[in-house]
C-alpha positions as a printed NumPy array, in Angstrom:
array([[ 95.158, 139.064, 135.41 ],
       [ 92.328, 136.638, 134.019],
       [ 88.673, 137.589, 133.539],
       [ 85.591, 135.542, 133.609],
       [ 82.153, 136.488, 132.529],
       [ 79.173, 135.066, 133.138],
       [ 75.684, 135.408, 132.922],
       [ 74.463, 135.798, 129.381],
       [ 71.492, 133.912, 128.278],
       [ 68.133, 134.038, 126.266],
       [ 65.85 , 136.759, 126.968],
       [ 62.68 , 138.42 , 125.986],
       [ 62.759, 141.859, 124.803],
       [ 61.969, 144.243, 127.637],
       [ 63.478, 141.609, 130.163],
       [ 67.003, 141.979, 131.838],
       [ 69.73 , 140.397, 132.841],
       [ 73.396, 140.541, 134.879],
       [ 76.528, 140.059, 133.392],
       [ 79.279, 139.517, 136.252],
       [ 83.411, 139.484, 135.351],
       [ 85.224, 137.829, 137.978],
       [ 89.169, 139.017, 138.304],
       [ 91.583, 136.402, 139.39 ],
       [ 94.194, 139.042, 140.304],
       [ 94.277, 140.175, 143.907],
       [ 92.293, 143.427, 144.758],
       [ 95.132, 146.007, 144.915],
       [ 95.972, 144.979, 141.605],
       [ 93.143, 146.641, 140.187],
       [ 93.431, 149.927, 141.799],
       [ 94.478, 152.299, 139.217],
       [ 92.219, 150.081, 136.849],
       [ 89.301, 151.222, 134.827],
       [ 87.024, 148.142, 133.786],
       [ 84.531, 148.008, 130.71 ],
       [ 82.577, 146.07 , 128.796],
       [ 82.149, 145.557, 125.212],
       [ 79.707, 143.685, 122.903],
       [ 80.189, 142.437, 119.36 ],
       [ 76.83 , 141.591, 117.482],
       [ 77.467, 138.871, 114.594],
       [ 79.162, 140.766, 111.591],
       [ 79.641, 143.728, 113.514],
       [ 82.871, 145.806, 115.669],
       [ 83.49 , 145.286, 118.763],
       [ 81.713, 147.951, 120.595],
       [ 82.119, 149.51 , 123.656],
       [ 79.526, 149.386, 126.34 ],
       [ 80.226, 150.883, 129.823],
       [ 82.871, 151.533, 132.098],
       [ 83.59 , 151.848, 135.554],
       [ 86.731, 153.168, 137.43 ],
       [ 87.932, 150.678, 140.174],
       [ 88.843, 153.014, 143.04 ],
       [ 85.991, 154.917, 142.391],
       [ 82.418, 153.425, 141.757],
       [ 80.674, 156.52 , 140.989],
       [ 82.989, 157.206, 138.378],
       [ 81.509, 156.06 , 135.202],
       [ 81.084, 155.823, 131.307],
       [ 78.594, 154.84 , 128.983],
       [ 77.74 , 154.306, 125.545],
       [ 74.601, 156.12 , 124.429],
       [ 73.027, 152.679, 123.348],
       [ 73.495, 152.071, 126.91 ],
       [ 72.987, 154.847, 129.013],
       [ 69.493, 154.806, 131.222],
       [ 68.829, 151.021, 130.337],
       [ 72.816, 149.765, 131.895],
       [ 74.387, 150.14 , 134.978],
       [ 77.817, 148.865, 135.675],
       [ 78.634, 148.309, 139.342],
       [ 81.918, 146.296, 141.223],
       [ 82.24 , 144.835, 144.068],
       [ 85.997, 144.872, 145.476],
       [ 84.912, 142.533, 148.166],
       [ 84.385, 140.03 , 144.966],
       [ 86.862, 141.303, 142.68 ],
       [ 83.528, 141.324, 140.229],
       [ 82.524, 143.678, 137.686],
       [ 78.732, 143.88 , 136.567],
       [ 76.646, 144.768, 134.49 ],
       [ 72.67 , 144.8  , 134.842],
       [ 71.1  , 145.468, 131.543],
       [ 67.232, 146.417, 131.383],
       [ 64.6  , 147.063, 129.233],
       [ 66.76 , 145.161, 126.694],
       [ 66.209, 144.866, 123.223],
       [ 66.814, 142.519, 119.884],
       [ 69.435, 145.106, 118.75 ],
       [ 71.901, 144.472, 122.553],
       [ 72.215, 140.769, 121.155],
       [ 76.199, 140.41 , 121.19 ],
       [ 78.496, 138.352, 122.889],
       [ 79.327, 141.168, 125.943],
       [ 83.252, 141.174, 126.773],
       [ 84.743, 142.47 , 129.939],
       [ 87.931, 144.401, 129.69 ],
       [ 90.079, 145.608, 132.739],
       [ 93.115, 148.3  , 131.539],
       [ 95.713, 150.697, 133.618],
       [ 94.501, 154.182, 133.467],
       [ 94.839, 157.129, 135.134],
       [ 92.689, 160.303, 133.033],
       [ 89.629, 160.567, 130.8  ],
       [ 87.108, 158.235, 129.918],
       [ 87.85 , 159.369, 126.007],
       [ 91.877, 158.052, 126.31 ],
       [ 91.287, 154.855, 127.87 ],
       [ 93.878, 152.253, 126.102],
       [ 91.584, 149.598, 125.535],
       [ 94.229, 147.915, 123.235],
       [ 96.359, 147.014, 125.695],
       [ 93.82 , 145.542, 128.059],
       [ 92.991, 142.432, 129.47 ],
       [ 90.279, 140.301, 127.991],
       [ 87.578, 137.431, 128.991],
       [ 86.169, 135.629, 127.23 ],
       [ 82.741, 136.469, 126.078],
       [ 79.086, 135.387, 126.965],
       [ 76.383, 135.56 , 124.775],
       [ 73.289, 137.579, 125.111],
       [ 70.41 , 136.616, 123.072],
       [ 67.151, 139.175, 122.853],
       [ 64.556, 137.836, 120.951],
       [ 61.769, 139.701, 120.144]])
């Protein structure tokens, strides 16, 4: 499985933008699969950001920095994960990850450790 992100850029603050992960794996692959996103501001943790389930796009989870402002969707047609961010801020200036695990249970037990990774693309708020 290989991820690519995409869509980062320079923004103002209040503007928004779309993040996309594209997975090279077929679709079947993924079912089963939760997918996420994570962010890691300069000096800081990686962070997590929002989730999505892959057999079930209503089933979702969200960070409280993000919840209201994010919305992570996919599109099994594309094998794509997004993320529309809104309303964004200085403070969501990270490079945003996507992430793409096995798991079957809560959103609180998801193995992120043993996920697979993309590489990162950097969103820059400037205020």
């Amino acid at each position: 499985v290989q991820l690519q992100a995409s869509g980062g850029g320079l923004v103002q603050t209040g503007g928004s933008l779309r993040l996309s992960c594209a997975a090279s794996a077929s679709e079947r692959t993924f079912s089963g699969y939760v997918m996420g996103w994570f962010r890691q501001a300069p000096g800081q943790e990686r962070e997590f950001v929002a989730a999505i389930s892959w057999s079930d796009s209503t089933n979702t989870h969200y960070a409280d920095s993000a919840e209201g402002r994010f919305t992570i969707a996919r599109d099994r047609t594309k094998n794509t994960v997004y993320l529309e961010m809104n309303n964004l801020e200085p403070a969501d200036t990270a490079v945003y990850y996507c992430a793409a695990v096995l798991h079957f249970g809560n959103w609180y037990r998801v193995p992120w450790d043993n996920a697979y990774w993309g590489q990162g693309t950097l969103v820059t708020v400037s205020s």
